[in-house]
MIPAGU-906873 format. One line per field, with one value per residue (C-alpha): z, x, y; residue in three letters. Coordinates in steps of 0.2 Angstrom, whole numbers, plus 5000, padded with zeros to 4 digits. Layout:
# MIPAGU-906873
pz = Z; ...
px = X; ...
py = Y; ...
resn = ALA; ...
***
This chain:
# MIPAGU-906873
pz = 5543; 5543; 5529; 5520; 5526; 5522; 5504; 5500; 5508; 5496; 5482; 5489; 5479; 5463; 5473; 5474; 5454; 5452; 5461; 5453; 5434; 5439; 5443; 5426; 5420; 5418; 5423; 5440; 5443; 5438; 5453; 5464; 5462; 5464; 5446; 5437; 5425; 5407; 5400; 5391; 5406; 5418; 5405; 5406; 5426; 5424; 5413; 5422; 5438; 5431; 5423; 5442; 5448; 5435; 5439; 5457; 5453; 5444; 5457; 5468; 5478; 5475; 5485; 5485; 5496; 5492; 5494; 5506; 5497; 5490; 5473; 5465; 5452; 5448; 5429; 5427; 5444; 5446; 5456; 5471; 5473; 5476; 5476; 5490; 5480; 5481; 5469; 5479; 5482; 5466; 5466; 5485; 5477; 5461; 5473; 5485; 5473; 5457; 5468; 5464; 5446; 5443; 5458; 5453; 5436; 5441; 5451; 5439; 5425; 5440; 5446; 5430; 5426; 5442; 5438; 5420; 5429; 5439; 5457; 5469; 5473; 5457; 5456; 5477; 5473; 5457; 5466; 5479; 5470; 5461; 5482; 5485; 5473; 5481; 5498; 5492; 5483; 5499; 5507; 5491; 5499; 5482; 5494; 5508; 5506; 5510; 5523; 5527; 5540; 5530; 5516; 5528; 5536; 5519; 5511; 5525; 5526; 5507; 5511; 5526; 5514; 5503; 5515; 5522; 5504; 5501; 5516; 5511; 5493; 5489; 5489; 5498; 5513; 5523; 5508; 5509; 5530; 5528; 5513; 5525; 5541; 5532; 5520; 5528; 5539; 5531; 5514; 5527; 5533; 5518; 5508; 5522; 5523; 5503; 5503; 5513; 5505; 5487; 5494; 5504; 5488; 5477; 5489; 5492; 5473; 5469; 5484; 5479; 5461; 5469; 5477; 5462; 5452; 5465; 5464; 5447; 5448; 5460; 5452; 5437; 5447; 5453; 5434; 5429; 5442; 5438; 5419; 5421; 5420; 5403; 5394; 5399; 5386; 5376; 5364; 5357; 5355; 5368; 5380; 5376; 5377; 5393; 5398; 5389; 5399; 5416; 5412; 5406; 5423; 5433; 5421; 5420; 5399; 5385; 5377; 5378; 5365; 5361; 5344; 5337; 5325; 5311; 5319; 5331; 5343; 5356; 5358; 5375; 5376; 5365; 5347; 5347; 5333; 5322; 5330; 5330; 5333; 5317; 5309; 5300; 5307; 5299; 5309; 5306; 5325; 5328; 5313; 5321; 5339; 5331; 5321; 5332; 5348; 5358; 5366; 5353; 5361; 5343; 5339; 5331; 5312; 5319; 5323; 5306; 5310; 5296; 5305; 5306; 5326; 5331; 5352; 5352; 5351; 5355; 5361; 5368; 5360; 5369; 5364; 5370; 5369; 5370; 5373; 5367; 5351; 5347; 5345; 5349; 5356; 5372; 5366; 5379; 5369; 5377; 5370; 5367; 5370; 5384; 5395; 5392; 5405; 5414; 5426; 5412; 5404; 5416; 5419; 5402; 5401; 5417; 5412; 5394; 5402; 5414; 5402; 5390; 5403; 5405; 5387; 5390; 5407; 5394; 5380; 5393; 5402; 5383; 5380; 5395; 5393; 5373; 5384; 5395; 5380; 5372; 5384; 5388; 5368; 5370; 5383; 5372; 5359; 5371; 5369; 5359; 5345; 5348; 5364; 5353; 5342; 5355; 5364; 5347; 5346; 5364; 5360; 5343; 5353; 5369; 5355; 5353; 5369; 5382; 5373; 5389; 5393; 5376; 5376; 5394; 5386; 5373; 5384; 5395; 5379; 5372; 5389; 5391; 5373; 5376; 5394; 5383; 5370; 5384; 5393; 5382; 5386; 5403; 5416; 5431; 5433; 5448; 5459; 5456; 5437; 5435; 5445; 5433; 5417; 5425; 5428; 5411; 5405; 5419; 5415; 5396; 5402; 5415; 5402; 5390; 5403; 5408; 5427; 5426; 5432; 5450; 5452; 5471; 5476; 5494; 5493; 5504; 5497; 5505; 5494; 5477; 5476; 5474; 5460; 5448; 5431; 5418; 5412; 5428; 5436; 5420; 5415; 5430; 5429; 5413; 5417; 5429; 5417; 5401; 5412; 5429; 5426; 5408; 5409; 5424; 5423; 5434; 5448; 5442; 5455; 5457; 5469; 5469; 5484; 5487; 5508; 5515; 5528; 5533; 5520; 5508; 5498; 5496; 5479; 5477; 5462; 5469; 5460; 5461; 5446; 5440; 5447; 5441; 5441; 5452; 5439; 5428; 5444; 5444; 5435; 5430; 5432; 5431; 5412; 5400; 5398; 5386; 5386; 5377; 5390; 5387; 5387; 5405; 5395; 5402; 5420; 5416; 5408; 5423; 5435; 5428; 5427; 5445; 5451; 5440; 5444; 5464; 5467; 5469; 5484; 5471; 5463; 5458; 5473; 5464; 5476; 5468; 5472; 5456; 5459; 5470; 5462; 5461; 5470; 5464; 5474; 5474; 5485; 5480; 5490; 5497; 5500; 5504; 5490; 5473; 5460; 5445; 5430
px = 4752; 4742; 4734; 4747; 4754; 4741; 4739; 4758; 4757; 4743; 4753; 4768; 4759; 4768; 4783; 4776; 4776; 4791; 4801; 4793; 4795; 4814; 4818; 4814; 4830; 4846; 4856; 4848; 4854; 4870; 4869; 4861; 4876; 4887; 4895; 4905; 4894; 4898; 4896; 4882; 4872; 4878; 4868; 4854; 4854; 4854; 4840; 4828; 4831; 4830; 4814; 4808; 4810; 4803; 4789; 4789; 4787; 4771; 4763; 4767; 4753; 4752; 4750; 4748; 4754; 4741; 4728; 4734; 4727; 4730; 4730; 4729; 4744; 4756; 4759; 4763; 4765; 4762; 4773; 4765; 4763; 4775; 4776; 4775; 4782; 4792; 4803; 4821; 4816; 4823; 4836; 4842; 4839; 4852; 4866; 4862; 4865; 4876; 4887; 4890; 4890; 4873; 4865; 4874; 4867; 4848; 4847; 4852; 4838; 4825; 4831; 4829; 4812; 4807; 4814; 4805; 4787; 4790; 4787; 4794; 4804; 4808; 4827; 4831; 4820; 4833; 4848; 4841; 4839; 4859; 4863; 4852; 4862; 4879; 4872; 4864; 4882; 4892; 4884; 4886; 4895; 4899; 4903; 4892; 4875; 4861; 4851; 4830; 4839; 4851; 4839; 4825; 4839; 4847; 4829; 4825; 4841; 4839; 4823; 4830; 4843; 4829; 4822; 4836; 4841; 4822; 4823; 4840; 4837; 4819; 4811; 4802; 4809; 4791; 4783; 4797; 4796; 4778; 4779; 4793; 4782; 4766; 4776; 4789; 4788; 4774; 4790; 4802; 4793; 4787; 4801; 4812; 4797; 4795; 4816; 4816; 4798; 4807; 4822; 4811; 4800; 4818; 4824; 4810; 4808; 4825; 4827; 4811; 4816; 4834; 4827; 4817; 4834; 4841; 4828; 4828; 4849; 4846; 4832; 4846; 4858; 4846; 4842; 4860; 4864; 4852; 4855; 4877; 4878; 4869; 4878; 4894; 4889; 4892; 4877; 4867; 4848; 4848; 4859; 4846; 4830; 4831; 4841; 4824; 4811; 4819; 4819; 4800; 4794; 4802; 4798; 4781; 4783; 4772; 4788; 4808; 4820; 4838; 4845; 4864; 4870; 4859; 4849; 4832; 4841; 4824; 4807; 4797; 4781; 4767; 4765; 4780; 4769; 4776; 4792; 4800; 4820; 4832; 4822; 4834; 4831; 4822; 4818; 4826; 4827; 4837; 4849; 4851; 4856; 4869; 4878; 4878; 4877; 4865; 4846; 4832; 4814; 4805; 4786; 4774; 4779; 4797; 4793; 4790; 4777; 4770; 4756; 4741; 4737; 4755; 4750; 4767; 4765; 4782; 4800; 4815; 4830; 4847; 4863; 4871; 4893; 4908; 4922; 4915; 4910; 4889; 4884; 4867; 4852; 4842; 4823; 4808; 4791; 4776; 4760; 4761; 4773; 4764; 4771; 4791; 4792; 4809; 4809; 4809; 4823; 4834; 4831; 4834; 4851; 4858; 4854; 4861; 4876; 4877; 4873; 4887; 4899; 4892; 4895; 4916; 4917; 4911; 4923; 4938; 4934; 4934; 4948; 4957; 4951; 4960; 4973; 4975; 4974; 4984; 4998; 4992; 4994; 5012; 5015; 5010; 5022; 5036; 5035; 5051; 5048; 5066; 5053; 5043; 5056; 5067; 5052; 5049; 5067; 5069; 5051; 5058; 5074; 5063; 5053; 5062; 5071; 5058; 5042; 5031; 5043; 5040; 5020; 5020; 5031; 5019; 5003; 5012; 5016; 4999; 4993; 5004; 4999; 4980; 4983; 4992; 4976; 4964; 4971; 4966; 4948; 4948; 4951; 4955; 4962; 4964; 4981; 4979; 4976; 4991; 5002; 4997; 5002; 5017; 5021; 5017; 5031; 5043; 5041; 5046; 5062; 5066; 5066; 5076; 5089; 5091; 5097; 5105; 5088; 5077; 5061; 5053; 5037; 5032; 5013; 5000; 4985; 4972; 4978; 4977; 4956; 4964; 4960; 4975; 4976; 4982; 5001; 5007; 5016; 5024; 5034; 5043; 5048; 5053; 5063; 5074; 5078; 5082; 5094; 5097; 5100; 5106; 5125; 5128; 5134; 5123; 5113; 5102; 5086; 5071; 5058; 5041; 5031; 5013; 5010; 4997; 5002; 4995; 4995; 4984; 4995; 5013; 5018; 5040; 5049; 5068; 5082; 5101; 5107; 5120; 5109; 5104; 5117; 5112; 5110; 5102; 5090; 5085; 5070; 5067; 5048; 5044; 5048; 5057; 5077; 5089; 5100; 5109; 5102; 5082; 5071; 5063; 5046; 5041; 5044; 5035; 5018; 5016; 5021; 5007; 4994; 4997; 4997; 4979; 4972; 4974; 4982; 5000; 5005; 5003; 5018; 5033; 5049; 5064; 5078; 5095; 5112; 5126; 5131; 5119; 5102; 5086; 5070; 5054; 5040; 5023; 5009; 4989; 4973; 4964; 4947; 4940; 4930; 4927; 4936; 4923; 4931
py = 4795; 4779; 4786; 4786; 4770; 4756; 4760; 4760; 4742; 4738; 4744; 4732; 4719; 4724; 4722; 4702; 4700; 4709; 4698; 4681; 4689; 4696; 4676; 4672; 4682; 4674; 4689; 4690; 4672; 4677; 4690; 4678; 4666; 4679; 4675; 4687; 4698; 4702; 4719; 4713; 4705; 4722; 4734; 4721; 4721; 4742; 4742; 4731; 4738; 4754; 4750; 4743; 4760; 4767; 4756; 4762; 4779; 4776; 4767; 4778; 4792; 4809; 4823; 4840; 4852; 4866; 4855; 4842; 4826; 4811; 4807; 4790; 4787; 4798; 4805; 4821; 4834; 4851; 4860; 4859; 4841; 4827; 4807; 4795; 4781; 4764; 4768; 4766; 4746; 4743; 4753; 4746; 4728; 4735; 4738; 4724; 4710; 4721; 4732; 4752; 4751; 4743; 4753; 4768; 4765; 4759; 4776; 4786; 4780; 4780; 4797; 4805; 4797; 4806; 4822; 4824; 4821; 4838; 4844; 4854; 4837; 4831; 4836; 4832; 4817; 4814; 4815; 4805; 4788; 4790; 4791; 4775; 4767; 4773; 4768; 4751; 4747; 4751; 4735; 4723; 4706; 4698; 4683; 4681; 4680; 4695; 4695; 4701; 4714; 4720; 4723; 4730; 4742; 4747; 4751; 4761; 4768; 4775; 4783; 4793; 4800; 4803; 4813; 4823; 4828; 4836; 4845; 4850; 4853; 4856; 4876; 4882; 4874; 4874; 4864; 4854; 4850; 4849; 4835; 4826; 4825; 4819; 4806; 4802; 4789; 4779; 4780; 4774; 4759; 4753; 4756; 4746; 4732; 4732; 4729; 4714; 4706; 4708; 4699; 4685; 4682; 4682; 4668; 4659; 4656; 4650; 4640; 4629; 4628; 4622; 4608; 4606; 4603; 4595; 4582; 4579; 4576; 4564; 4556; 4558; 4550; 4534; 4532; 4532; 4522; 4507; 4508; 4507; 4487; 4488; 4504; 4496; 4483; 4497; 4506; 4492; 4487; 4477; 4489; 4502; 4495; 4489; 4508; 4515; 4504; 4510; 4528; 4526; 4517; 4530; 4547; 4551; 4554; 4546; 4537; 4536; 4532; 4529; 4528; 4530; 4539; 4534; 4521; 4519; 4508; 4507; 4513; 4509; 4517; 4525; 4525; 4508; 4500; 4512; 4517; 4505; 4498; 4496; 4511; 4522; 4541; 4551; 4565; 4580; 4587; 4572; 4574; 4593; 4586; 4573; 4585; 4601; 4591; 4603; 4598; 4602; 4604; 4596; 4600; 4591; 4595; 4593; 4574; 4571; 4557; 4549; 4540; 4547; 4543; 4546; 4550; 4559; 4578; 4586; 4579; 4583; 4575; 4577; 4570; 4556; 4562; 4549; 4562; 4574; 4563; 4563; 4544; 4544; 4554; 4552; 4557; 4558; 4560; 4570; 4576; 4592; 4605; 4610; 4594; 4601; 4611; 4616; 4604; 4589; 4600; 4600; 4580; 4577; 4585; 4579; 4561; 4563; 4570; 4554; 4540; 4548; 4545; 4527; 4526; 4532; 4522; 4507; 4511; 4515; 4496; 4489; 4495; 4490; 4473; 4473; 4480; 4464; 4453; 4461; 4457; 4439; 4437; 4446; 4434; 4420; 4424; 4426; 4406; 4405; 4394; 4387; 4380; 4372; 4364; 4357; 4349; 4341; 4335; 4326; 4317; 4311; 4305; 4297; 4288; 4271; 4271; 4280; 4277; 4279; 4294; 4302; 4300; 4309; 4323; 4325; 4326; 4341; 4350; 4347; 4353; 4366; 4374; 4372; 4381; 4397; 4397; 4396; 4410; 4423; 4418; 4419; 4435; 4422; 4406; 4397; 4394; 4374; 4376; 4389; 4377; 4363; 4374; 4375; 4357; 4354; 4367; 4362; 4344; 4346; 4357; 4343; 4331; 4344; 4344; 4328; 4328; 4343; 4353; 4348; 4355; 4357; 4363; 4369; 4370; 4375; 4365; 4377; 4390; 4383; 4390; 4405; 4417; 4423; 4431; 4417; 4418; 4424; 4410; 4403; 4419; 4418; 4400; 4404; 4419; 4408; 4395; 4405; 4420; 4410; 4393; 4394; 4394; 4384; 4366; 4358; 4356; 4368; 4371; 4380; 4380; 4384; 4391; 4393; 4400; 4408; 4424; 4436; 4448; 4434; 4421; 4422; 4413; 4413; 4407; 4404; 4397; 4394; 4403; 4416; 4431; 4447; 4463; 4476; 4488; 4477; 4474; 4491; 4495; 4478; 4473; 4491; 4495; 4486; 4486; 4488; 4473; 4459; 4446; 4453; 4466; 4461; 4462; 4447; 4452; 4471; 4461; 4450; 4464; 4476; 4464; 4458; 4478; 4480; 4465; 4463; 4480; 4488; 4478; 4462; 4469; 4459; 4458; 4455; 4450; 4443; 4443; 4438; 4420; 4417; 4416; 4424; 4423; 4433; 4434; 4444; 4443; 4441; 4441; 4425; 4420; 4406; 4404; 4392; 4404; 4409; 4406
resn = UNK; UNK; UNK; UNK; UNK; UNK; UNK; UNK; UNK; UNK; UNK; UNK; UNK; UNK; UNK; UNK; UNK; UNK; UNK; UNK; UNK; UNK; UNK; UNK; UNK; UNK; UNK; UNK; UNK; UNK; UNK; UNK; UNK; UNK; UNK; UNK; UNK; UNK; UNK; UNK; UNK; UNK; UNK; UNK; UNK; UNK; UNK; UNK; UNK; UNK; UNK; UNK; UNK; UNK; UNK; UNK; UNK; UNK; UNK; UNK; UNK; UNK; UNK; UNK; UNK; UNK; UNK; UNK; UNK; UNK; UNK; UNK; UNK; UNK; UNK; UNK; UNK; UNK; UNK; UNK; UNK; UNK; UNK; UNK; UNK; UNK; UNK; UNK; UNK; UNK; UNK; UNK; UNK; UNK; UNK; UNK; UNK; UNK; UNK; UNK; UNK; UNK; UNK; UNK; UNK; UNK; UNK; UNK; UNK; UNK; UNK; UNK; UNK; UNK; UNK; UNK; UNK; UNK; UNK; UNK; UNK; UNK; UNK; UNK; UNK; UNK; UNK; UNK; UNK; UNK; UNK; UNK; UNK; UNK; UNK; UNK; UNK; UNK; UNK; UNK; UNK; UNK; UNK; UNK; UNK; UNK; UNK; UNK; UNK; UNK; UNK; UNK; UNK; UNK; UNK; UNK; UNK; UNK; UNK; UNK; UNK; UNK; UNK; UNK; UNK; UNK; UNK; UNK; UNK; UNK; UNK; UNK; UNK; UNK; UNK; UNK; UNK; UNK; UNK; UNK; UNK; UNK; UNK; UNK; UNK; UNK; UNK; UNK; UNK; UNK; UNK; UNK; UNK; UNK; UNK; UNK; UNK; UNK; UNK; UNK; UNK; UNK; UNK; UNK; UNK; UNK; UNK; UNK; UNK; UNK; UNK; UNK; UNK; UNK; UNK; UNK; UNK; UNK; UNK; UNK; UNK; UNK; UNK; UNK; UNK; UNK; UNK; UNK; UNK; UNK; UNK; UNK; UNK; UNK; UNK; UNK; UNK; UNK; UNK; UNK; UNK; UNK; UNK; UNK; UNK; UNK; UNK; UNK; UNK; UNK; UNK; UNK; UNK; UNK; UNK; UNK; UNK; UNK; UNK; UNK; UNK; UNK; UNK; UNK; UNK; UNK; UNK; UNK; UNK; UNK; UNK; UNK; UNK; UNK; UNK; UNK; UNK; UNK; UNK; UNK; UNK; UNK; UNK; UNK; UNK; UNK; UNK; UNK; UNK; UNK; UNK; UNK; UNK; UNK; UNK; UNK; UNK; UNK; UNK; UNK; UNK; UNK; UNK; UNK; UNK; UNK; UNK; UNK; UNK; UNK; UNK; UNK; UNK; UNK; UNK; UNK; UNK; UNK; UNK; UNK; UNK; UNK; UNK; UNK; UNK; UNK; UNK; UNK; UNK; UNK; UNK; UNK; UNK; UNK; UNK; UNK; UNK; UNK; UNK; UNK; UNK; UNK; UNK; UNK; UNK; UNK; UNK; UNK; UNK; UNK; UNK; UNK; UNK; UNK; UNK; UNK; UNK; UNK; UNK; UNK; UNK; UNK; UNK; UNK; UNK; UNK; UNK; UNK; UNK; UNK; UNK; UNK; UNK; UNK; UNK; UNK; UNK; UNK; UNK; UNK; UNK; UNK; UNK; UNK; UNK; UNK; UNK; UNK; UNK; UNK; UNK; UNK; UNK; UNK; UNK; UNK; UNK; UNK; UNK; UNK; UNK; UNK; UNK; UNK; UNK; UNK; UNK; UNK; UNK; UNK; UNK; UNK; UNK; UNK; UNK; UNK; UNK; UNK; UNK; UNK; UNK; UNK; UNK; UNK; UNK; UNK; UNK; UNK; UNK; UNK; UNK; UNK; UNK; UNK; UNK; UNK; UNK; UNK; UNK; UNK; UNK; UNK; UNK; UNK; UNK; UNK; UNK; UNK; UNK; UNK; UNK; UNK; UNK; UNK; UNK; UNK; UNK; UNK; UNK; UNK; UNK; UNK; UNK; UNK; UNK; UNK; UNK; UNK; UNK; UNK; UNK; UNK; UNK; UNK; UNK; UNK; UNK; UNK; UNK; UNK; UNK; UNK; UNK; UNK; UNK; UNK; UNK; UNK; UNK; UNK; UNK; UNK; UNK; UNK; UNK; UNK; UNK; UNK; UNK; UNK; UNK; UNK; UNK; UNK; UNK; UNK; UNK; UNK; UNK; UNK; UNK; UNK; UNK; UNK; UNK; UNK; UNK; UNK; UNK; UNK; UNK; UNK; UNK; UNK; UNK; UNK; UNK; UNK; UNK; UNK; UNK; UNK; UNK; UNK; UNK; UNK; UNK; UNK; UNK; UNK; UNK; UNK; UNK; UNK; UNK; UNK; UNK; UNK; UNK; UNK; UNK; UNK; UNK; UNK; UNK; UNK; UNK; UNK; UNK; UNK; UNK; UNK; UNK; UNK; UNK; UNK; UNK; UNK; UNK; UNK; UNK; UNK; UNK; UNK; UNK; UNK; UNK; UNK; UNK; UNK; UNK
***
């Protein structure tokens, strides 16, 4: 037996590069994953395991019963002699990891190999590897993952069979029991041992090229990470040379560069005395990536170089997609061709992947930005011209008679104009300089009205460093005197408070007007209404900037009773810090 049994272990070491060659194929990842296989991928799977126990056959011993020796490699038997071979590993490792079909299949191409060599074996043998196949399927777990005992007890499970059916099948019946007692346990160990190494080697290999991945995405990750406060800038020179120079100090590469879609944006490395930014592109790799959108792996010719000691031998050039829109391309340079190994690939094509998503992040913040002045400008133009000209009127009439009066009114309205063009420059503002644009309007509208308006404020002066979006308090105050106070007579008041609580800073904007109807109420500051009194635009910009710009519990509280007036009131975060304008 242990004749026998040591050189079948020596011919295990096929089994070795089996297993490291199978790993290159992506169908067998698919059956690793467990992924659903396509038709095509299912015939490939048959094939190659098929062809493995083909493979096993060949390299397996021969002996012969009339002579009762070994041979070397089997080719062609004669009728006396049969095959101690390791041909059911890969049919054991088709089932395992493809299920009944693709064992079913792999035995049967295996089991027909071995019956055209001949042998007094050859059909029991046959049948054998299509029952290795049904066994080997029978223990396929499409969702758990296989395990060195199972493998080792499935292999030598098969091999049992094997034997039972030559005893059962093979003539003459005392060639058959002699072949069984003299190859039999040697086939059944190694064939159990040889299952479990193919499985150990097969998981050994992907598990290291999975931390392998896995440290190039989070080296992927890290670079992405360091280069986001440049792409959100958006694609430019700038943006890119300095997204180029910390991929270069952290890749080991002989150059990286960036470009647009017809432009070298960045070069940082070898060969940037030639290549350099604002070049038009020439290469036509690149031009392939930008209009297709998929990774090239270029070669030298491909580069298109025309300087004669160009160190850059090969690149890879991956693009660089705004939803789903190629606008530039993501190019690491190497020597040769040699350097581009998968490793790099994968690297490549995660970041590219990342960096375009910097670039959308970018575009989506450019736009929300346009976005908010957009409504600081609809705000703006909510200043009804009527304003404008009635400020203009009460000044001419405070001329002769109020002189001082008059200038003072001109100063707030001067100040109150240059507060609503400087707000489209600025993201925050400070609670003391929103309060002052509000004087300024409330002084001209004071003056409008005579003494039929009084304005009191109820300030908290620790609170006026804090920070709030310009446009915000004004609005309100001028919501309450164009639908609250409006139609009454007089004694028209409103009253502005600035508290700190618990919650942050508590700003309220009461008044003693008309009130709102409560189905007019409904809604208002949460989308715009169909009315002949207003839209509520007004109240729905300043409610959706406060819920953007400090959160949802900034949001506007509208509480209002008709006849009795009005008070809106929101809530913002404060810190005890000098607001950075």
């Amino acid at each position: 037996m242990f004749e026998l049994f040591l050189p079948m272990l020596e011919r295990l070491g096929i089994i070795v590069t089996v297993a490291f060659i199978i790993t290159r194929f992506r169908f067998f990842r698919e059956l690793i994953d467990r992924k659903t296989l396509d038709a095509k991928d299912r015939y490939m799977a048959i094939g190659f395991f098929g062809l493995f126990g083909i493979i096993g056959t060949y390299t397996g011993i021969t002996y012969d019963m009339s002579t009762l020796e070994f041979g070397s490699w089997a080719t062609g038997l004669a009728n006396s002699e049969a095959i101690a071979n390791s041909r059911v590993i890969g049919i054991v490792a088709a089932g395992l990891f493809g299920g009944y079909r693709i064992g079913v299949g792999a035995g049967v191409i295996a089991g027909l190999h071995r019956f055209s060599l001949g042998g007094f074996t050859g059909f029991a043998c046959g049948i054998s590897a299509v029952v290795a196949g049904i066994i080997s399927g029978f223990f396929h777990k499409k969702d758990q993952p296989l395990k060195l005992k199972t493998a080792l007890f499935i292999g030598a499970l098969a091999e049992t069979v094997q034997m039972g059916i030559i005893l059962g099948v093979a003539k003459p019946f005392s060639q058959a029991w002699g072949l069984v007692q003299e190859i039999g346990m040697p086939m059944i160990l190694a064939n159990g041992l040889g299952s479990a190494l193919f499985l150990l080697i097969i998981r050994n290999v992907l598990n290291e090229e999975e931390k392998a991945g896995a440290i190039q995405a989070q080296k992927a990750l890290k670079l992405a990470e360091s280069t986001i406060s440049y792409l959100r800038k958006g694609l430019t020179e700038d943006s890119a040379k300095k997204v180029c120079q910390i991929i270069y100090d952290e890749v080991q590469v002989s150059a990286i560069s960036m470009t647009d879609d017809h432009k070298i944006l960045a070069h940082v490395g070898q060969a940037d005395d030639h290549h350099q930014s604002g070049e038009h592109i020439q290469t036509k790799a690149t031009k392939q990536v930008i209009e297709l959108g998929e990774m090239v792996v270029a070669g030298h010719d491909d580069i298109n170089c025309k300087h004669e000691d160009c160190p850059l031998g090969a690149a890879v050039i991956a693009p660089l997609k705004r939803r789903k829109e190629v606008v530039g391309t993501l190019k690491f340079y190497v020597r040769s061709e040699k350097e581009v190994s998968n490793v790099l690939l994968e690297l490549i094509q995660g970041l590219s992947a990342l960096l375009g998503q910097q670039l959308e992040i970018a575009e989506a913040e450019k736009a929300q930005e346009l976005a908010r002045e957009a409504e600081v400008k609809a705000l703006q133009a909510q200043v009804n011209p009527h304003f404008l000209f009635n400020s203009l009127n009460v000044t001419v009439s405070l001329i002769r008679t109020q002189p001082d009066r008059a200038r003072s009114l001109l100063i707030a309205l001067s100040k109150f104009f240059r507060q609503n063009l400087g707000a489209t420059t600025k993201k925050w503002t400070s609670l003391e300089e929103e309060l002052k644009h509000v004087k300024s309007y409330l002084l001209i509208e004071e003056t409008r009205f005579v003494d039929k308006l009084h304005v009191t404020y109820d300030i908290d002066e620790e609170v006026l460093s804090a920070r709030i979006a310009p446009l915000t308090l004004q609005p309100l105050v001028e919501n309450c005197i164009k639908h609250g106070i409006k139609d009454r007579d007089g004694d028209c008041e409103i009253r502005i408070m600035m508290k700190k609580d618990s919650e942050g800073v508590r700003i309220s904007v009461v008044d003693n007007g008309s009130g709102i109807t409560k189905t007019r109420l409904e809604g208002l500051g949460d989308q715009e209404v169909d009315s002949k009194k207003g839209t509520g635009l007004g109240l729905y910009n300043v409610n959706s900037r406060l819920r953007h710009m400090h959160g949802t519990k900034a949001k506007l509280q509208i509480e209002s009773e008709e006849g009795k007036g009005t008070t809106i009131s929101f809530v913002i975060p404060f810190h005890n810090k000098e607001v950075s304008l």
